[in-house]
C-alpha positions, -999 to 999 in steps of 0.1 A, spaced: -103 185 -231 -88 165 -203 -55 147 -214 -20 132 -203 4 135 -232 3 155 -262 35 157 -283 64 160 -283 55 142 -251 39 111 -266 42 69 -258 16 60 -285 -18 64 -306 -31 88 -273 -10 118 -279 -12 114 -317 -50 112 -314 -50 145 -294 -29 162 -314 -43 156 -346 -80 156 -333 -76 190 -317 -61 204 -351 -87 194 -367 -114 212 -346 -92 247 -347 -98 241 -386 -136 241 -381 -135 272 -356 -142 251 -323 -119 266 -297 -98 238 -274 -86 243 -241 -63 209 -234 -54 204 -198 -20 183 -191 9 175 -169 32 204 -166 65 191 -183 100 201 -182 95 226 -212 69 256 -214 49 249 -246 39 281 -263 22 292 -287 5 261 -299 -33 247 -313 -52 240 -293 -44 263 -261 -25 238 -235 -29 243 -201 -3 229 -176 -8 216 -147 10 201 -115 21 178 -103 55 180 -129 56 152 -154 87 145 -176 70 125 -204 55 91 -207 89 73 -213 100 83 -174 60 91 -158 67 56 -135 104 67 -126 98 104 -119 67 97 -100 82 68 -81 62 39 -62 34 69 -55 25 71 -95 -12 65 -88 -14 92 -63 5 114 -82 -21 106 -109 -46 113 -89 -30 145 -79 -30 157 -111 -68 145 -117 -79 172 -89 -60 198 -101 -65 196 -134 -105 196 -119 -99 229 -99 -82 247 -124 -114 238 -154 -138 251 -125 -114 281 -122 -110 289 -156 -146 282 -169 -158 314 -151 -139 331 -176 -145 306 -205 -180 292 -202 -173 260 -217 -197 237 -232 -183 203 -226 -156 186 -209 -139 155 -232 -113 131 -211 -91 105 -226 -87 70 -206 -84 66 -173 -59 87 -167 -83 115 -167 -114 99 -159 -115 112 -122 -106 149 -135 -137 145 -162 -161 133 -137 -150 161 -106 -152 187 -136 -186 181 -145 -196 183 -107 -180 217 -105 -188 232 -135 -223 212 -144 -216 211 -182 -218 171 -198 -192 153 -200 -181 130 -231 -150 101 -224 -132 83 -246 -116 51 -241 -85 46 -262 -76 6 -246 -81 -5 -215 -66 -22 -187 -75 -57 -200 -58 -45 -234 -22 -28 -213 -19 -55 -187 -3 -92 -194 3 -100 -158 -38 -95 -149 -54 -60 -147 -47 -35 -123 -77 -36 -103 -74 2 -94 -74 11 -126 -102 -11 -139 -128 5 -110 -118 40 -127 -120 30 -158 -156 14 -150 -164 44 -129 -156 67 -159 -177 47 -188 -208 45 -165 -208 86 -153 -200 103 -184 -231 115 -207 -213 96 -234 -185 75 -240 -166 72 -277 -142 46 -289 -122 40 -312 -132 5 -323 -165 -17 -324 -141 -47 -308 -134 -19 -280 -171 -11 -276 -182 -48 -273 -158 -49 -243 -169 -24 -227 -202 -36 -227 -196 -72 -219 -168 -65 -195 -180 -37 -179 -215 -35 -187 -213 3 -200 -253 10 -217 -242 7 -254 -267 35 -263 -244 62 -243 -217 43 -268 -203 60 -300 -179 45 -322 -148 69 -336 -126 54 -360 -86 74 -356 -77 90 -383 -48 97 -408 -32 126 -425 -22 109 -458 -1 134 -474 23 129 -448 28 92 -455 22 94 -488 48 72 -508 53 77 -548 50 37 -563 72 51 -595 101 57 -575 103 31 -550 134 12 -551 131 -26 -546 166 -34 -533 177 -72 -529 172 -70 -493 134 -73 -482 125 -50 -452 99 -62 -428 85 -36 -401 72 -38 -366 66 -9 -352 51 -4 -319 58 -7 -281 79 -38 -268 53 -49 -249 37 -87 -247 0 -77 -258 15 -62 -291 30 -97 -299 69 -89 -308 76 -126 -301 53 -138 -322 67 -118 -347 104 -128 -340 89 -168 -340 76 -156 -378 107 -141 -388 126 -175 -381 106 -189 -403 106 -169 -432 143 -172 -427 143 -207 -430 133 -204 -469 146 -165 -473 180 -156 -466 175 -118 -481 145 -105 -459 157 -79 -429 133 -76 -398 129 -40 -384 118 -33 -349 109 1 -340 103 8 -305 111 10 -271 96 -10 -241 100 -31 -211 106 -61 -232 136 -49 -256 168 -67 -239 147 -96 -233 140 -96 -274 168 -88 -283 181 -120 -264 156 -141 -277 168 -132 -315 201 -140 -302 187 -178 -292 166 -179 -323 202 -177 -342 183 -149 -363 199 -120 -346 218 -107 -377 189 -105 -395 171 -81 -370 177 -44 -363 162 -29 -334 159 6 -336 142 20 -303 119 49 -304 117 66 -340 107 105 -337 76 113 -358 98 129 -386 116 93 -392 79 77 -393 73 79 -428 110 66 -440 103 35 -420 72 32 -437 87 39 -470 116 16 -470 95 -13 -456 78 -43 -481 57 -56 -456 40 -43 -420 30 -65 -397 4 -54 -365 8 -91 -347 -10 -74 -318 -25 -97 -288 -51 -72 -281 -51 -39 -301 -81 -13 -294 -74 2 -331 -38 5 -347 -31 39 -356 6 26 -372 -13 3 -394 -33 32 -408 -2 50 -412 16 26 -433 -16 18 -454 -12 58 -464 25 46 -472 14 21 -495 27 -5 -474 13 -38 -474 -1 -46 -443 -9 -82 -421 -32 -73 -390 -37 -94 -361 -77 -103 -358 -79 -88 -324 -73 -52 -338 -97 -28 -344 -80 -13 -375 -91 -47 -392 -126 -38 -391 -122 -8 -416 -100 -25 -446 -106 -57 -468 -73 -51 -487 -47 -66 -462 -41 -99 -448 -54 -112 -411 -40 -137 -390 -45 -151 -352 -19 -137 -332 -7 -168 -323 -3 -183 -353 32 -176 -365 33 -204 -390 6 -186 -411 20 -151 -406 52 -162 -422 34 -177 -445 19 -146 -454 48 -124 -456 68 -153 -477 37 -141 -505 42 -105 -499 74 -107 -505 78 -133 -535 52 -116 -555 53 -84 -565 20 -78 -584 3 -90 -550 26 -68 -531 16 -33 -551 -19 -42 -555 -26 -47 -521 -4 -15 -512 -26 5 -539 -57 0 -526 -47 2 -491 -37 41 -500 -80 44 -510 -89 29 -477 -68 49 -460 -80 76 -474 -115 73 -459 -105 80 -424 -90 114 -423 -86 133 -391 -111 157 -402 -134 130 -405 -129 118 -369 -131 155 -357 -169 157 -379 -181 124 -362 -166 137 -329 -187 168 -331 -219 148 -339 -214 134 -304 -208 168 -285 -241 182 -306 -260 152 -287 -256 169 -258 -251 205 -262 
């Protein structure tokens, strides 16, 4: 398996999906190899086996800045070594497939299966048309178009993300599988008997400060649930490009003492946030899946999804709203928050759908894929 973060070194849904995906195939006896940029720290001692390789990388939160105006060819670099070394150690190994993850791998995946003739299974977490809101990097949309068309077979994580693929780069939607992400519920589990419903309402965002995953949107919302509610707090969890510039704008929105950015929140702080939170809200642009929405469904935690997500397509039990409309998505949180029976309901059944995507789940339907081939 050909990746480019796996935690600790993590910037999103990517490096969770690894991790939790490659867990779950150690449980069911298939052996991993995972190929990624050497980082600062030797990791040891770890499921599945990770295999480091140059050029160094510090993590996703400083890849651009340690790399410098050469990332792509440093990316690059790393896609024909990490190539080398599966042809080098698959003499010893005999593997049976070779499994990238976007296109930061995509090159490595395809050289791999030239060198090593095994097939070769891809999977396409977003794309550049879901990452980019100043146009698509051209580069990277011929590698990610390069990738979908040579592998054996191509999984995704959403049917909205499959019908792009096919209308935008006109991948055969028979080589297609869809793979829903997963969720390990115990660890978001939240006991309904002992949650405290304090004066203050708590609403979360939680994701990167980016435009496509619609913070201002959500910042236009919060002024107006402010307008009627004085005792509602908005949360933002997460760092990004866009953070001073939103923590200005709450400043002009005269809402700023009723916002608390937080920055990046380690895993271990994930399921507080969750906890303490009445309402979620995934006001996303363009979102491939939602993998934080899933989480806070395991939390019990009412959730409003944008309609361009693909985590909408596997719940009934939440709310939906066009990104851009801001008037409704207030609107919707005003209900969450005013009524309580409509509040716990929706959190309880949330917890069931949740429940129906587990990581073991995603690792069985995974497998189906790999047995189409090998």
């Amino acid at each position: 398996m050909l990746g480019w973060e796996f935690p600790p070194f993590k910037s999103g849904g990517l490096g969770v999906h690894c991790y939790e995906l490659t867990r779950a195939f150690a449980s069911k006896g298939v052996e991993v190899d995972f190929y990624m940029p050497r980082t600062e720290f030797e990791m040891k001692g770890t499921t599945p086996k990770l295999i480091q390789v140059m050029p160094v990388y510090f993590g996703p939160y400083t890849a651009r800045e340690a790399y410098g105006v050469d990332f792509m060819g440093r990316v690059m670099q790393y896609n024909m070594h990490c190539a080398e070394q599966v042809a080098k150690n698959h003499r010893e190994k005999h593997y049976d497939l070779i499994h990238n993850h976007d296109w930061l791998t995509a090159k490595a995946g395809i050289l791999a299966k030239q060198k090593i003739h095994r097939p070769h299974v891809m999977t396409v977490h977003s794309t550049e048309y879901d990452r980019s809101s100043l146009g698509p990097n051209q580069q990277i949309l011929a590698i990610e178009s390069e990738g979908v068309h040579a592998a054996d077979r191509v999984i995704t994580v959403s049917h909205m993300m499959k019908r792009q693929l096919t209308d935008k780069f006109g991948a055969d939607c028979s080589r297609i599988r869809v793979v829903y992400n997963g969720v390990d519920p115990d660890k978001f589990k939240k006991k309904w008997d002992v949650k405290k419903y304090s004066k203050e309402k708590v609403v979360l965002f939680l994701g990167r400060m980016a435009e496509q995953k619609g913070p201002v949107q959500f910042l236009q919302a919060a002024r107006k649930v402010l307008s009627v509610m004085k005792n509602v707090r908005f949360v933002m969890a997460g760092g990004g490009d866009m953070l001073p510039y939103l923590i200005n704008y709450s400043i002009e929105l005269g809402i700023s003492d009723r916002v608390t950015f937080l920055g990046y929140i380690p895993e271990s702080q994930l399921q507080d946030a969750y906890a303490k939170s009445d309402v979620y809200v995934l006001p996303s642009v363009s979102e491939p899946f939602g993998i934080t929405a899933l989480e806070a469904m395991s939390s019990g935690t009412p959730i409003i999804l944008s309609k361009t997500s693909g985590v909408s397509e596997i719940t009934t039990h939440c709310l939906k709203v066009d990104f851009w409309d801001v008037d409704k998505m207030a609107e919707y949180i005003i209900a969450l928050l005013r009524y309580r029976v409509l509040n716990h309901t929706m959190g309880k059944y949330e917890v069931e759908d949740a429940r129906r995507f587990s990581w073991g789940k995603a690792a069985d339907e995974t497998l189906k894929v790999y047995e189409e081939l090998v």
